[in-house]
C-alpha positions as CSV (number, residue, x, y, z in Angstrom):
1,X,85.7,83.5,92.0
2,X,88.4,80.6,92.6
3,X,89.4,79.6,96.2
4,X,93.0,77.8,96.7
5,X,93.3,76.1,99.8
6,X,97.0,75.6,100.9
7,X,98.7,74.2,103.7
8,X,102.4,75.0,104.9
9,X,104.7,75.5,107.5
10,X,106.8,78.7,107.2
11,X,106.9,81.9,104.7
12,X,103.4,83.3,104.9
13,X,104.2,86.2,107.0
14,X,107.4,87.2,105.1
15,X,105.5,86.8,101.8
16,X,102.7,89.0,102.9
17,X,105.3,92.0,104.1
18,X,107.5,91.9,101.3
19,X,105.8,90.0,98.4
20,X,108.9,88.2,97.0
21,X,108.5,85.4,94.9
22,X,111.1,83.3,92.6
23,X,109.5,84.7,89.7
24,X,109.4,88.3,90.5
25,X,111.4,91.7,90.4
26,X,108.9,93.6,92.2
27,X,108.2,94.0,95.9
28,X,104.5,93.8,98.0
29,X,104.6,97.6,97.9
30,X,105.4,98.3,93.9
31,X,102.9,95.5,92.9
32,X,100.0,95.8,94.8
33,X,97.9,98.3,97.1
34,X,97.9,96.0,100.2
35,X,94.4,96.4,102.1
36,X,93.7,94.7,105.7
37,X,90.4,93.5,105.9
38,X,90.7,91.4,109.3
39,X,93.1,90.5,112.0
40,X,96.8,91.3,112.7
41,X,99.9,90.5,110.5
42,X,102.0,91.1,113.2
43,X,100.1,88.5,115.6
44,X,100.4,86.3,112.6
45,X,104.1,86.8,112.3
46,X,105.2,86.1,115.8
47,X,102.0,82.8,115.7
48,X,104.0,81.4,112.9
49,X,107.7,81.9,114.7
50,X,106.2,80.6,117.6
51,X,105.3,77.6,115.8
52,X,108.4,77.1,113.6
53,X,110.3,77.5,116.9
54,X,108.2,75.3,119.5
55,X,106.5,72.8,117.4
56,X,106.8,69.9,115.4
57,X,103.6,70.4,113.1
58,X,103.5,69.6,110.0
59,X,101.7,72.5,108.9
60,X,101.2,75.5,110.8
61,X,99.0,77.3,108.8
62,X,95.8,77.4,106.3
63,X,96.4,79.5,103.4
64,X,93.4,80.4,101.4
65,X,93.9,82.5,98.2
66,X,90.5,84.1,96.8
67,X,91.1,85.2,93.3
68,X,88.9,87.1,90.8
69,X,88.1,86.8,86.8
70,X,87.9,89.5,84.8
71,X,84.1,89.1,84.5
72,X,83.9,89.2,88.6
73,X,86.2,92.4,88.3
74,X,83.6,93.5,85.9
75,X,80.9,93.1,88.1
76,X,82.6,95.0,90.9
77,X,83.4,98.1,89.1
78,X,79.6,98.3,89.0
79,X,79.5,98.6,92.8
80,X,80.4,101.3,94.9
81,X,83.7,100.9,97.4
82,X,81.7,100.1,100.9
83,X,79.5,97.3,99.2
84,X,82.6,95.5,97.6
85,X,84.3,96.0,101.1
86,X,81.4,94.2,102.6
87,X,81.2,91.5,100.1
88,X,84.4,90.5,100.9
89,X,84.5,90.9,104.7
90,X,81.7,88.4,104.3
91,X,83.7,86.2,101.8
92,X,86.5,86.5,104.3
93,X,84.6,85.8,107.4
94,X,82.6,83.2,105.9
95,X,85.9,81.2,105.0
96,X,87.7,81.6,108.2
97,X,84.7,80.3,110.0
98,X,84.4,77.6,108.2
99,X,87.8,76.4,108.8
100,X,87.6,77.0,112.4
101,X,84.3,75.4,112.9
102,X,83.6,74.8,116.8
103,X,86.5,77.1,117.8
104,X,85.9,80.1,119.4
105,X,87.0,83.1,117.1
106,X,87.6,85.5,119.8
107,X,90.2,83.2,121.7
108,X,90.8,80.4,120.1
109,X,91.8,81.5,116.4
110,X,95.1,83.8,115.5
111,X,93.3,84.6,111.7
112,X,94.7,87.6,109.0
113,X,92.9,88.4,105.4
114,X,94.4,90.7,103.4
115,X,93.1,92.2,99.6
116,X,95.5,93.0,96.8
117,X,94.9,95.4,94.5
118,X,97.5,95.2,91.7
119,X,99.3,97.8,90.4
120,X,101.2,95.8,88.1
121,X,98.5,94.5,85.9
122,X,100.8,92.2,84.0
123,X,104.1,90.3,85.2
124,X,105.7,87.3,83.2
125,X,103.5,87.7,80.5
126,X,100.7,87.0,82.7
127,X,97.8,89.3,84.0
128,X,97.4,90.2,87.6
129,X,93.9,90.5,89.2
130,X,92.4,91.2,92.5
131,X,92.5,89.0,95.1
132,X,92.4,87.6,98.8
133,X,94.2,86.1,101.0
134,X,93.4,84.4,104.3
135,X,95.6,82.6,107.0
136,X,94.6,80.7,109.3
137,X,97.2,79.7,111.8
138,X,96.6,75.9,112.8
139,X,97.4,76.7,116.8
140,X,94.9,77.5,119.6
141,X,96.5,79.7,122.1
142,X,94.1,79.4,124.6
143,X,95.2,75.5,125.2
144,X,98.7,75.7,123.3
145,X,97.5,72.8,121.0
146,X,97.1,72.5,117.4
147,X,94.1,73.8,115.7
148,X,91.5,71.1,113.6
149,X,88.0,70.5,112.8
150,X,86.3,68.3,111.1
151,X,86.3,70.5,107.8
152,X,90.3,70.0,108.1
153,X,90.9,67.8,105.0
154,X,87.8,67.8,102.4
155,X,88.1,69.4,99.5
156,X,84.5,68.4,98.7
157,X,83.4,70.3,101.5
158,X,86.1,73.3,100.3
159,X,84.1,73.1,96.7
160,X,80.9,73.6,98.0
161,X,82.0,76.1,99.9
162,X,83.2,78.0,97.1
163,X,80.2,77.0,94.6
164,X,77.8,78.6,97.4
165,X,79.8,81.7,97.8
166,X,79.6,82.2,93.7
């Protein structure tokens, strides 16, 4: 398992809903089975216009891409469906609470994870896998202020993270 941490200001929501890239002909719905595993994309959607409309942040957003090998694809074809689905609600939840450390999930964090099964094994000469992803809108609606912690901006902390989860 790899973990990508990202940071941006607009496109998340769109990308998620339609799955259009540069380098693609397909959309979301011909190249992968799209599976929610926590939050709301809608929530997310209007979060990020909100910010892009109201806000001068730099970033408005965490994006945190989990992607599989073929030897961790392996593995889970050895597992049955609910134990995968757990494995990565974990993954997921363990992630978003790291990046939200001190803030209360409940109220303070606007969160979405998504998995992506691909349908399209192979585009642009390149294989497809299963993966993750995970925003974390930087905003705290409870206060209307941006969203930090102290885990904000350390990779070393993000590659621990992702050693312990393998």
């Amino acid at each position: 398992m790899i973990a990508r941490v990202t940071r941006a200001k607009s496109g998340i929501s769109e990308y998620l809903l339609n799955g259009v890239k540069k380098d693609s002909i397909y959309t979301r719905s011909e190249k992968d089975k799209v599976i929610p595993m926590y939050g709301n994309l809608e929530i997310l959607k209007q979060t990020e216009e909100y910010l892009n409309k109201t806000k001068n942040y730099k970033d408005n957003y965490l994006h945190i891409t989990i992607s599989y090998s073929k030897e961790d694809i392996n593995k889970m074809d050895n597992m049955n469906d609910d134990k995968i689905a757990e494995m990565k609600r974990d993954i997921i939840l363990t992630y978003i609470k790291h990046h939200t450390s001190g803030y209360d999930l409940e109220n303070e964090v606007i969160a979405y994870a998504e998995t992506h099964k691909p349908k399209i094994k192979q585009e642009n000469n390149k294989d497809r896998y299963e993966h993750e992803h995970i925003i974390i809108a930087l905003y705290n609606p409870l206060n209307d202020t941006k969203l930090q912690t102290t885990f904000y901006n350390n990779s070393y902390i993000d590659d621990t993270l992702q050693a312990y989860i393998n």
